[in-house]
ZADO-1210 file (C-alpha; in nm, 4 decimals, padded with zeros to 6 digits):
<atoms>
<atom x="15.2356" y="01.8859" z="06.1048" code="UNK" pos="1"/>
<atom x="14.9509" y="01.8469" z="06.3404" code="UNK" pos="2"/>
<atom x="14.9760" y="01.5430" z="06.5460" code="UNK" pos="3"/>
<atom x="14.6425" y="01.3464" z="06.6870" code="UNK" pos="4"/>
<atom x="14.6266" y="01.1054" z="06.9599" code="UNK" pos="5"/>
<atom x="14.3784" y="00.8729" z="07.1390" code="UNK" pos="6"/>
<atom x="14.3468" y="00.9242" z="07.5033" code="UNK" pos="7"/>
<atom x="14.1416" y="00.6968" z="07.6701" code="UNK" pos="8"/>
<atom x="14.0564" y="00.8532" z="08.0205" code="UNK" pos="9"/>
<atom x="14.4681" y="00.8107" z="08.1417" code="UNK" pos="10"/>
<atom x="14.5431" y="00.7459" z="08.4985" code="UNK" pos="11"/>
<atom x="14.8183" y="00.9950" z="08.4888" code="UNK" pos="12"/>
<atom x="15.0374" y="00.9429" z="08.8536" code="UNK" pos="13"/>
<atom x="15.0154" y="01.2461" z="09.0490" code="UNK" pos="14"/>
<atom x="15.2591" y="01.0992" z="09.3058" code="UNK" pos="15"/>
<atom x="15.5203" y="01.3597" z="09.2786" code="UNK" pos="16"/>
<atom x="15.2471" y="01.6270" z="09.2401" code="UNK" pos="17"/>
<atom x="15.0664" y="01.5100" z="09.5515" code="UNK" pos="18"/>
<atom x="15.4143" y="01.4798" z="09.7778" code="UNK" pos="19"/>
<atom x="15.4641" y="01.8522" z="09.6800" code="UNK" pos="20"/>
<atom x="15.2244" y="01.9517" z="09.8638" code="UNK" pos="21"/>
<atom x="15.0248" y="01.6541" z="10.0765" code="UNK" pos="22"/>
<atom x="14.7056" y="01.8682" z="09.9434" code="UNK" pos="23"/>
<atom x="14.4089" y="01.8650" z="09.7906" code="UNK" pos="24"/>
<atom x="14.3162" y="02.1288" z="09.5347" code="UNK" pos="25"/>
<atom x="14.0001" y="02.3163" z="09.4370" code="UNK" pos="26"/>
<atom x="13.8215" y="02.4774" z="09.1107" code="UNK" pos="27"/>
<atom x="13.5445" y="02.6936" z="09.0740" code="UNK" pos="28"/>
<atom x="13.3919" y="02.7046" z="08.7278" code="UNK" pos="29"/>
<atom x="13.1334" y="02.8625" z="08.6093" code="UNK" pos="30"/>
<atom x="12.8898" y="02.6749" z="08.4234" code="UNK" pos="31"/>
<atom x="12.6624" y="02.8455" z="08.1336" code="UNK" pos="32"/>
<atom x="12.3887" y="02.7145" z="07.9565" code="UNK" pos="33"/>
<atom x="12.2096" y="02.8796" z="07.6535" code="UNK" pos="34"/>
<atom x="11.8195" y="02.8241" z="07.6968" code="UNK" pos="35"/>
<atom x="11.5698" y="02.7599" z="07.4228" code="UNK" pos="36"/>
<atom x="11.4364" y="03.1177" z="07.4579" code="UNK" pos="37"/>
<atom x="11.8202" y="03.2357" z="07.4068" code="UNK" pos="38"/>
<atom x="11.8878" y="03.3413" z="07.7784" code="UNK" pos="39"/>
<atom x="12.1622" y="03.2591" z="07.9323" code="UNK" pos="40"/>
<atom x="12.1874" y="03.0805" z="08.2749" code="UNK" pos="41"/>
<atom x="12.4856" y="03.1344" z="08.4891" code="UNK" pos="42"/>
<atom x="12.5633" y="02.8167" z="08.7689" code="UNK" pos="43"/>
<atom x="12.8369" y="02.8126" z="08.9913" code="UNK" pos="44"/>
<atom x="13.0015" y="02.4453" z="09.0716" code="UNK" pos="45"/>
<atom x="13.3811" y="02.3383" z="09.2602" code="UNK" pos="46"/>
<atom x="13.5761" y="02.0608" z="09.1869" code="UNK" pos="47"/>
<atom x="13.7551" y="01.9507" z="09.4580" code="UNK" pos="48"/>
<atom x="14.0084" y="01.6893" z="09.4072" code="UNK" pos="49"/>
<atom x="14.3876" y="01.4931" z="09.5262" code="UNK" pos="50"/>
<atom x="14.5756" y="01.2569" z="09.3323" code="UNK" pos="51"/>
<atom x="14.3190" y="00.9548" z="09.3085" code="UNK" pos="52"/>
<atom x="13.9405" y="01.1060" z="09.4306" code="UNK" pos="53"/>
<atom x="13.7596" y="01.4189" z="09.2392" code="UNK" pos="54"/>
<atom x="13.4268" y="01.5348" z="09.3508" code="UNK" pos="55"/>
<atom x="13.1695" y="01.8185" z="09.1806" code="UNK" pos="56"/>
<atom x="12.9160" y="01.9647" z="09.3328" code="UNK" pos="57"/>
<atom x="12.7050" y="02.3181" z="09.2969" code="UNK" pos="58"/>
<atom x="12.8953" y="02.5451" z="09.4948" code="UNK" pos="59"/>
<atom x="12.6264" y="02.6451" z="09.7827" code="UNK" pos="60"/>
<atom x="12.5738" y="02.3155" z="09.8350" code="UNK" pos="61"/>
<atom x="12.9489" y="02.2959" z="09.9265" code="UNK" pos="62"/>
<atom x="12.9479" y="02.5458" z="10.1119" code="UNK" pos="63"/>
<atom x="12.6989" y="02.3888" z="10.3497" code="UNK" pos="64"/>
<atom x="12.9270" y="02.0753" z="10.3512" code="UNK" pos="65"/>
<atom x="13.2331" y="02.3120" z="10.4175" code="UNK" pos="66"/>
<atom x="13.0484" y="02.4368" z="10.7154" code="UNK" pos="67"/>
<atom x="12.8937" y="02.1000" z="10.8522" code="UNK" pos="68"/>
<atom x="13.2388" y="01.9139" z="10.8349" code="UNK" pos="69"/>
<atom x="13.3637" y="02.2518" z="11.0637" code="UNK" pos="70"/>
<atom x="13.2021" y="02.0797" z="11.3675" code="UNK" pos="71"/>
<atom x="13.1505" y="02.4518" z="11.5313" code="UNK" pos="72"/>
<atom x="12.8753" y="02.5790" z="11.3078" code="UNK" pos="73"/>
<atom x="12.5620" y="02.7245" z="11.4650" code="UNK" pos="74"/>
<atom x="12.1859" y="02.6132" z="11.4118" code="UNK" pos="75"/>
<atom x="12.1911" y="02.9795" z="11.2772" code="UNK" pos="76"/>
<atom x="12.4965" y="02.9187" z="11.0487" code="UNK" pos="77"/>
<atom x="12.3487" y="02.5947" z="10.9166" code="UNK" pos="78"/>
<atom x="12.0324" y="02.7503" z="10.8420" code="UNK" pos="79"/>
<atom x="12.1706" y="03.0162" z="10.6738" code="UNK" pos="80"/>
<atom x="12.3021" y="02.7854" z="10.4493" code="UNK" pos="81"/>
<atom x="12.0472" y="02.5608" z="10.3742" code="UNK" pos="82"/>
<atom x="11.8536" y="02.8545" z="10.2779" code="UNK" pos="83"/>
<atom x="12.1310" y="02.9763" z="10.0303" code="UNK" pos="84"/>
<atom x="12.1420" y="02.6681" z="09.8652" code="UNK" pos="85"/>
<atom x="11.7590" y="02.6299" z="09.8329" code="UNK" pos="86"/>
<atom x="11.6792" y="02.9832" z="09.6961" code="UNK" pos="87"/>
<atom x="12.0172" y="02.9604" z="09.4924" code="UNK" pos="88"/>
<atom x="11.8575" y="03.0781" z="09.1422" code="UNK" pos="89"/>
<atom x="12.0625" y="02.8049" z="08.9157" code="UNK" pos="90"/>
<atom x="12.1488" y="02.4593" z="09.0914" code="UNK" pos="91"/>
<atom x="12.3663" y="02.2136" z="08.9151" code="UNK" pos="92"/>
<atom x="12.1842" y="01.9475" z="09.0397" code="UNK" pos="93"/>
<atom x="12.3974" y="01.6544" z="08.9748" code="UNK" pos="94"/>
<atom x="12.7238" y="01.5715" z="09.2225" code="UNK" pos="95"/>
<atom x="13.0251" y="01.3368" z="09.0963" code="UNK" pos="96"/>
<atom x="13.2650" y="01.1470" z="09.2805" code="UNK" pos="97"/>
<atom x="13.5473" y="01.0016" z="09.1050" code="UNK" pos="98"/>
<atom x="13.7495" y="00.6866" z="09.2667" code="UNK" pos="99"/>
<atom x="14.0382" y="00.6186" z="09.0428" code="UNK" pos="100"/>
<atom x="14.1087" y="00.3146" z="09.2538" code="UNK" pos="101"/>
<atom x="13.7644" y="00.1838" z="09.1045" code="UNK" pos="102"/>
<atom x="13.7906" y="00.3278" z="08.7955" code="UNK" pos="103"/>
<atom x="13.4466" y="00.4591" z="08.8394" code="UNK" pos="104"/>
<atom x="13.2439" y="00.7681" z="08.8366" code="UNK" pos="105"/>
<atom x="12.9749" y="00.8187" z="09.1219" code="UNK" pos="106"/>
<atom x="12.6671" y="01.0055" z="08.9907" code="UNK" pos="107"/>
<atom x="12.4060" y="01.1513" z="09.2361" code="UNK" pos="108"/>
<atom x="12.1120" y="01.3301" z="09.0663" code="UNK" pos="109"/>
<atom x="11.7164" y="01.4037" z="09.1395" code="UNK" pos="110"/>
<atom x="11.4353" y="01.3957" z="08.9720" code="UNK" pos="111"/>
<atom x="11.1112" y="01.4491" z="09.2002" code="UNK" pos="112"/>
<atom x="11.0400" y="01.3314" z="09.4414" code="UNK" pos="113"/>
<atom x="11.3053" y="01.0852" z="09.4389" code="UNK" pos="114"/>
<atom x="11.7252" y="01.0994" z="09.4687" code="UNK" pos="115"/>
<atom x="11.8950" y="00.8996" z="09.2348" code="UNK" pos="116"/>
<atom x="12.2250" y="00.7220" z="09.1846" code="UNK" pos="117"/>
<atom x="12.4468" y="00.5052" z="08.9386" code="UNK" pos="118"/>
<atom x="12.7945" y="00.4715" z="08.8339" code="UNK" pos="119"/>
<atom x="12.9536" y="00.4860" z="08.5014" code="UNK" pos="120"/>
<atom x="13.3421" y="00.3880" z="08.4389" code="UNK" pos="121"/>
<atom x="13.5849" y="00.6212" z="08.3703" code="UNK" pos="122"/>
<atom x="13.6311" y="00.5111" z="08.0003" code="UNK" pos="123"/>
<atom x="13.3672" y="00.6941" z="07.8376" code="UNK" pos="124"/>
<atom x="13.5283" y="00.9604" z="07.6411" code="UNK" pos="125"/>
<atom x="13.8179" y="00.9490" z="07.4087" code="UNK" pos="126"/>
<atom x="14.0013" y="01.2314" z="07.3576" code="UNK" pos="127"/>
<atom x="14.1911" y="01.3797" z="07.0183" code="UNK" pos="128"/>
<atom x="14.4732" y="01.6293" z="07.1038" code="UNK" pos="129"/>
<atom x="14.4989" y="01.8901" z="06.8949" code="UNK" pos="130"/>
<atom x="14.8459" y="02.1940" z="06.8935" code="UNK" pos="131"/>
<atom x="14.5925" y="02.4485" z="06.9494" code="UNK" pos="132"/>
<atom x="14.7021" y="02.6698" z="07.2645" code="UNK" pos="133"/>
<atom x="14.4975" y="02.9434" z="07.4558" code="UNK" pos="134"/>
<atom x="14.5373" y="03.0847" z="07.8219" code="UNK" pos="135"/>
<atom x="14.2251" y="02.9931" z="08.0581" code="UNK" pos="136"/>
<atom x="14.2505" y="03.1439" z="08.4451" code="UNK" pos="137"/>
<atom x="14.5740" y="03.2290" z="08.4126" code="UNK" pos="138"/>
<atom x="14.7464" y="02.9109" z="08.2900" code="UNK" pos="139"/>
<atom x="14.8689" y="02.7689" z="07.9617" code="UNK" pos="140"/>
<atom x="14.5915" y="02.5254" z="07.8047" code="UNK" pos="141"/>
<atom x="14.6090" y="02.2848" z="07.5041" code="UNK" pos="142"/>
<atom x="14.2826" y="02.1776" z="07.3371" code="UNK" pos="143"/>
<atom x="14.1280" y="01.8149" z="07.3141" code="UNK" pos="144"/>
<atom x="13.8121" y="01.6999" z="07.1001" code="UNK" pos="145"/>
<atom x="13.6128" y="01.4569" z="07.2843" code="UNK" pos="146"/>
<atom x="13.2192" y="01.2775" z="07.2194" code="UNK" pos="147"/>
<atom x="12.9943" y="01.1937" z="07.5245" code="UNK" pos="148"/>
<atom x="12.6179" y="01.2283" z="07.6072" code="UNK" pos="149"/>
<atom x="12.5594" y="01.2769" z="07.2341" code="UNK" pos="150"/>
<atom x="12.7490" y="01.5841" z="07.1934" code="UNK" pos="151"/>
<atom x="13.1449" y="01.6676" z="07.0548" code="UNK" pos="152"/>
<atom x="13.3141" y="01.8220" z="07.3378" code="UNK" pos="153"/>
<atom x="13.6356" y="02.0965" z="07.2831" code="UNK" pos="154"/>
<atom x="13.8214" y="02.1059" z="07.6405" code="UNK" pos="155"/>
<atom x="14.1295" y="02.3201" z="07.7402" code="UNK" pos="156"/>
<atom x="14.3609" y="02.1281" z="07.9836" code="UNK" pos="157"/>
<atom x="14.6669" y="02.2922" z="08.1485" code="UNK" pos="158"/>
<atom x="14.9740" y="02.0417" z="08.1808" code="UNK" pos="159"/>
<atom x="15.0625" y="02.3203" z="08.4788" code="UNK" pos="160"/>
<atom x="14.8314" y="02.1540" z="08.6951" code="UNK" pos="161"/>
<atom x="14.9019" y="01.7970" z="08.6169" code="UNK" pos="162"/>
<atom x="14.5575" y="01.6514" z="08.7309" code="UNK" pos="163"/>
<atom x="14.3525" y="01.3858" z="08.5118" code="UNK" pos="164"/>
<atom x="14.0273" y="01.5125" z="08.6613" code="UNK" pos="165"/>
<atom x="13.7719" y="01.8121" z="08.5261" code="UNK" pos="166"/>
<atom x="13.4653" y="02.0005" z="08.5644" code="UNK" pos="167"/>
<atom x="13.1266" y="01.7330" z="08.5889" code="UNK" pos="168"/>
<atom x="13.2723" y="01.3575" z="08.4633" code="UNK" pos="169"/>
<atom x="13.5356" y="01.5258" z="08.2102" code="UNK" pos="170"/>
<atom x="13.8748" y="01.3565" z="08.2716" code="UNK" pos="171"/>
<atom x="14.1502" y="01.1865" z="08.1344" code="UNK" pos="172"/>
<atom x="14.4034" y="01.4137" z="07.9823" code="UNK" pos="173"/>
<atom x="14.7381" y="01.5116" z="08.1144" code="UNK" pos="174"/>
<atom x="14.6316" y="01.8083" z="08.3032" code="UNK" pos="175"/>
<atom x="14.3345" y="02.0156" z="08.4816" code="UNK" pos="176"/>
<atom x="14.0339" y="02.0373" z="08.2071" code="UNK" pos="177"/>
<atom x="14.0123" y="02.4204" z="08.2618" code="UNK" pos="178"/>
<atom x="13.6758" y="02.4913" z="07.9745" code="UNK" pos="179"/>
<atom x="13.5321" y="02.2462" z="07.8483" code="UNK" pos="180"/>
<atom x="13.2496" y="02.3654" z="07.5991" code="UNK" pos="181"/>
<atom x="13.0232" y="02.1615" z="07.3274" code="UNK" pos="182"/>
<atom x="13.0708" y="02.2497" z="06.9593" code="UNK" pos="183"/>
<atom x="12.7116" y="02.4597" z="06.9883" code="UNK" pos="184"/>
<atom x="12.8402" y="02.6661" z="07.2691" code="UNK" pos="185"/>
<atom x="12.5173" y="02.5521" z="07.4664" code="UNK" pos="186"/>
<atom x="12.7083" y="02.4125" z="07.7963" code="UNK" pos="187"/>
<atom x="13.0373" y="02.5017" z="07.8878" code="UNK" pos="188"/>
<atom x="13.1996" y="02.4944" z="08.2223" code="UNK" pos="189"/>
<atom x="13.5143" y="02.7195" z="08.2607" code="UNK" pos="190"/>
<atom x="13.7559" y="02.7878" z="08.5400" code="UNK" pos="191"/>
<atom x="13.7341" y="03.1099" z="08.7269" code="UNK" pos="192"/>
<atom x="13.9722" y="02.9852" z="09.0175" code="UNK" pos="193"/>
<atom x="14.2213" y="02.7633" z="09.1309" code="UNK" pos="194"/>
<atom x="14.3167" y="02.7418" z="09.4675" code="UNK" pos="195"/>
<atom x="14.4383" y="02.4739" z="09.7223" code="UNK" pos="196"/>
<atom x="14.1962" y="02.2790" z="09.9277" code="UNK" pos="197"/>
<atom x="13.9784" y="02.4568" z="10.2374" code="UNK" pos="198"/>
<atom x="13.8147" y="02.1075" z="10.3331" code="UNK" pos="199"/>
<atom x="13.8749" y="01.7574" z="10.3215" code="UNK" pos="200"/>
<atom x="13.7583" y="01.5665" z="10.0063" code="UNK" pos="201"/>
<atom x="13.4412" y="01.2979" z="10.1640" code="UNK" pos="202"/>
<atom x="13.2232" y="01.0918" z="09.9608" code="UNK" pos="203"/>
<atom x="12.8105" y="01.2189" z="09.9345" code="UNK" pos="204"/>
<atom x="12.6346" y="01.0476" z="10.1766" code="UNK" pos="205"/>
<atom x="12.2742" y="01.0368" z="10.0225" code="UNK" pos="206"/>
<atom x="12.0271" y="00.8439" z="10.1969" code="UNK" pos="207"/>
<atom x="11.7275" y="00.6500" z="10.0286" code="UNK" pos="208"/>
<atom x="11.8562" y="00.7337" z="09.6896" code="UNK" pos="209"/>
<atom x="11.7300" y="00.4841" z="09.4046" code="UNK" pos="210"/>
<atom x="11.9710" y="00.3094" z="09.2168" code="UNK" pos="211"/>
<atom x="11.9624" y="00.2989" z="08.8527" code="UNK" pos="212"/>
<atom x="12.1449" y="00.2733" z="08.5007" code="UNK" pos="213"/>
<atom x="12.3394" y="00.6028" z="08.3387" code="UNK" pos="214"/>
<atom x="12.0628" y="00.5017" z="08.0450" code="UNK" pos="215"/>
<atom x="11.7353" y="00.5193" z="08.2482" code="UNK" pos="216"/>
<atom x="11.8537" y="00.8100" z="08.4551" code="UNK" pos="217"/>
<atom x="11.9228" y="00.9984" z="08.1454" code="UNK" pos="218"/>
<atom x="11.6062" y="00.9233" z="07.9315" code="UNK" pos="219"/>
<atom x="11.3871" y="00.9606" z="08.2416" code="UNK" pos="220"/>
<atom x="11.5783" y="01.2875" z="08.4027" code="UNK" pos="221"/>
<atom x="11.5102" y="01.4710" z="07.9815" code="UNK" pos="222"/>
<atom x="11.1472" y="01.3458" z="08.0181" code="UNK" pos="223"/>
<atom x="11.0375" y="01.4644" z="08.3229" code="UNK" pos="224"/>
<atom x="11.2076" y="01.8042" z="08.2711" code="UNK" pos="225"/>
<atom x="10.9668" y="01.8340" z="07.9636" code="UNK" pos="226"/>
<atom x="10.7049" y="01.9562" z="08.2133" code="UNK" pos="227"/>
<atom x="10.8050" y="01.8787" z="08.5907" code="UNK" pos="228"/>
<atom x="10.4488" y="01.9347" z="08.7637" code="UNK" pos="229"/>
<atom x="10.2941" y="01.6666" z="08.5329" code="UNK" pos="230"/>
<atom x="10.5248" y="01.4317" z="08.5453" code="UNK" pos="231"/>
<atom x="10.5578" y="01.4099" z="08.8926" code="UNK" pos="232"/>
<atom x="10.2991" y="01.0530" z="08.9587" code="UNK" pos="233"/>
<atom x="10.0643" y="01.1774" z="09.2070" code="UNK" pos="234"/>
<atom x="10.0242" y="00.8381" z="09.3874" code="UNK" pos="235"/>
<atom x="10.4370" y="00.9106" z="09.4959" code="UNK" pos="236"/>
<atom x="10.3165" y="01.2193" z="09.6501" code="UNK" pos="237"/>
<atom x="10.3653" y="01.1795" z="10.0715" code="UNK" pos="238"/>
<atom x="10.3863" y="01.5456" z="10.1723" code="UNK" pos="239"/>
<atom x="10.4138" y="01.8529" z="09.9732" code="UNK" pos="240"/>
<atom x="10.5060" y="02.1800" z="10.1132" code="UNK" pos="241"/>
<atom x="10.5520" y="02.5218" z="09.9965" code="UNK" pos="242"/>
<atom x="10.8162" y="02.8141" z="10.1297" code="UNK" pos="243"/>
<atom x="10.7367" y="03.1250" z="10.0595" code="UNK" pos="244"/>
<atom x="11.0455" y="03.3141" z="09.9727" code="UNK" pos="245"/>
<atom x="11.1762" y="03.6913" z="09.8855" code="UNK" pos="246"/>
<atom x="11.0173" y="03.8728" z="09.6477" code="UNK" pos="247"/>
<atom x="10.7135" y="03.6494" z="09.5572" code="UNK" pos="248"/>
<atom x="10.9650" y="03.3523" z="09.4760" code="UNK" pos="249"/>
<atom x="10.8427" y="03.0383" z="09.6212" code="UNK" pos="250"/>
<atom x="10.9891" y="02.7093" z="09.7181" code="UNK" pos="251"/>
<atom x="10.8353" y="02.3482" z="09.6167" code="UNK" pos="252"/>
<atom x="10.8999" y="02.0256" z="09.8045" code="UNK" pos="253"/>
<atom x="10.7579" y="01.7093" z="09.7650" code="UNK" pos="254"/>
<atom x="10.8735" y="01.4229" z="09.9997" code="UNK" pos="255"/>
<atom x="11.1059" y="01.6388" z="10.1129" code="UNK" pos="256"/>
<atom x="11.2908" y="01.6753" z="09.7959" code="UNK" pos="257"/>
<atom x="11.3314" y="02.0306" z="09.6175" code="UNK" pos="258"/>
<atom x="11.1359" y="02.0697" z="09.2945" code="UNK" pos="259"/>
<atom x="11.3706" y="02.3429" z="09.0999" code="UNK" pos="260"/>
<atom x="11.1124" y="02.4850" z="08.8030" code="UNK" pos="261"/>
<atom x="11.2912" y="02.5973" z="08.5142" code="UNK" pos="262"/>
<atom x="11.1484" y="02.9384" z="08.3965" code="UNK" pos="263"/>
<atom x="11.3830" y="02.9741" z="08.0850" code="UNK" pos="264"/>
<atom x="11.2910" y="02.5603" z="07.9950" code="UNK" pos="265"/>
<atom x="11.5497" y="02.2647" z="07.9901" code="UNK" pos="266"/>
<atom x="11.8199" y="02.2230" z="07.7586" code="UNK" pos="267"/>
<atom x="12.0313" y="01.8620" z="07.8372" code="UNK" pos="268"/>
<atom x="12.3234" y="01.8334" z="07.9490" code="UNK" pos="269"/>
<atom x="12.3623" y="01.4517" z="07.7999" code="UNK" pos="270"/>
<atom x="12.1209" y="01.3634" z="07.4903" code="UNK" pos="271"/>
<atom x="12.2169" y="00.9998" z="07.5141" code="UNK" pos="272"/>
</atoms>
């Protein structure tokens, strides 16, 4: 007989997970997103998390962390970098930090020309467990049906990696969230590797960011990627500069802050 249960984001102990090892771990996952004009965009994030902290993040952007918290890197090096993660094609553009001491979930995001930030507990999605099984990156996964932002949510979670954390602000089942994919097949984020940590696990440090609710950072963030040039009030607008860039691809800043023009449109990630 299939057997349901309610999860309600679990703090699962990772004590004896964590002694193991004294680590921190890392996922890549690649996150897809099936446009209005039926293209398909491929991003790359990492979650990097330890028994109580879980951060994700676009993965150029952590690799330019990665090299900053090095110490050694050169102005070259840098550069390099920050010019990957400009010109990077498809930017996940939000980062999360989970603090299961607070029980909260971190949330930096942009919408031009300003950064943004607010916090959200980590209640918000209840889980049903289902007996379906399936392997994902190599590891033994059990499936969980889950509502947020608006949409139903099917996730795979391995109990081989006993983690409560996932890709973006899934969580709360007794393992790594390995796919996690809405019942359209629109978004999904799955695993493509697992490995143990190659930096330490630090909080964003985003100066001048606005704070705000998860409500009015949603309905505003859907509304202004309706048509980004428009929306953008020209009395905010300080300094605007343009980079030219391979290929006839150019690069749009206003106040400093990257305006990322979506040729294939914008689908959201959260409705509601």
């Amino acid at each position: 007989m299939k057997q349901n249960y309610l999860v309600l984001f679990l703090l699962i102990p990772l004590q004896v997970f964590a002694q193991k090892t004294n680590n921190n771990y890392e996922c890549i996952y690649e996150y897809t997103v099936k446009t209005a004009n039926a293209e398909t965009e491929t991003y790359t994030a990492i979650l990097q998390f330890d028994a109580i902290h879980a951060k994700f993040v676009d993965y150029a952007a952590f690799q330019l962390d990665s090299l900053m918290q090095t110490g050694q890197a050169t102005e070259e090096q840098v550069k390099k970098a920050e010019e990957r993660m400009v010109k990077t094609a498809y930017y996940f553009d939000q980062t999360t930090f989970v603090n299961v001491a607070d029980k909260s979930i971190s949330v930096y995001s942009v919408i031009p020309p300003s950064l943004y930030f607010y916090q959200e507990g980590m209640n918000g999605i209840s889980w049903q467990l289902t007996e379906e099984i399936d392997t994902i990156c190599g590891y033994l996964c059990n499936k969980a049906v889950g509502e947020y932002g608006g949409r139903t949510w099917n996730a795979w979670f391995s109990s081989e990696i006993p983690s409560q954390f996932g890709p973006w602000k899934f969580g709360g089942l007794p393992g790594l969230i390995m796919y996690a994919c809405d019942t359209e097949k629109i978004h999904c984020f799955k695993a493509i590797t697992f490995r143990q940590g190659t930096t330490p696990i630090t909080a964003p440090k985003i100066s001048n960011s606005i704070t705000t609710s998860r409500e009015k950072f949603i309905k505003a963030k859907n509304h202004f990627e309706e048509n980004p040039i428009a929306n953008i009030p020209t009395e905010s607008i300080t300094d605007m500069r343009v980079e030219k860039g391979d290929g006839g691809s150019n690069s749009i800043f206003i106040n400093g802050v990257q305006v990322r023009l979506r040729t294939n449109g914008y689908v959201p990630l959260e409705i509601k």
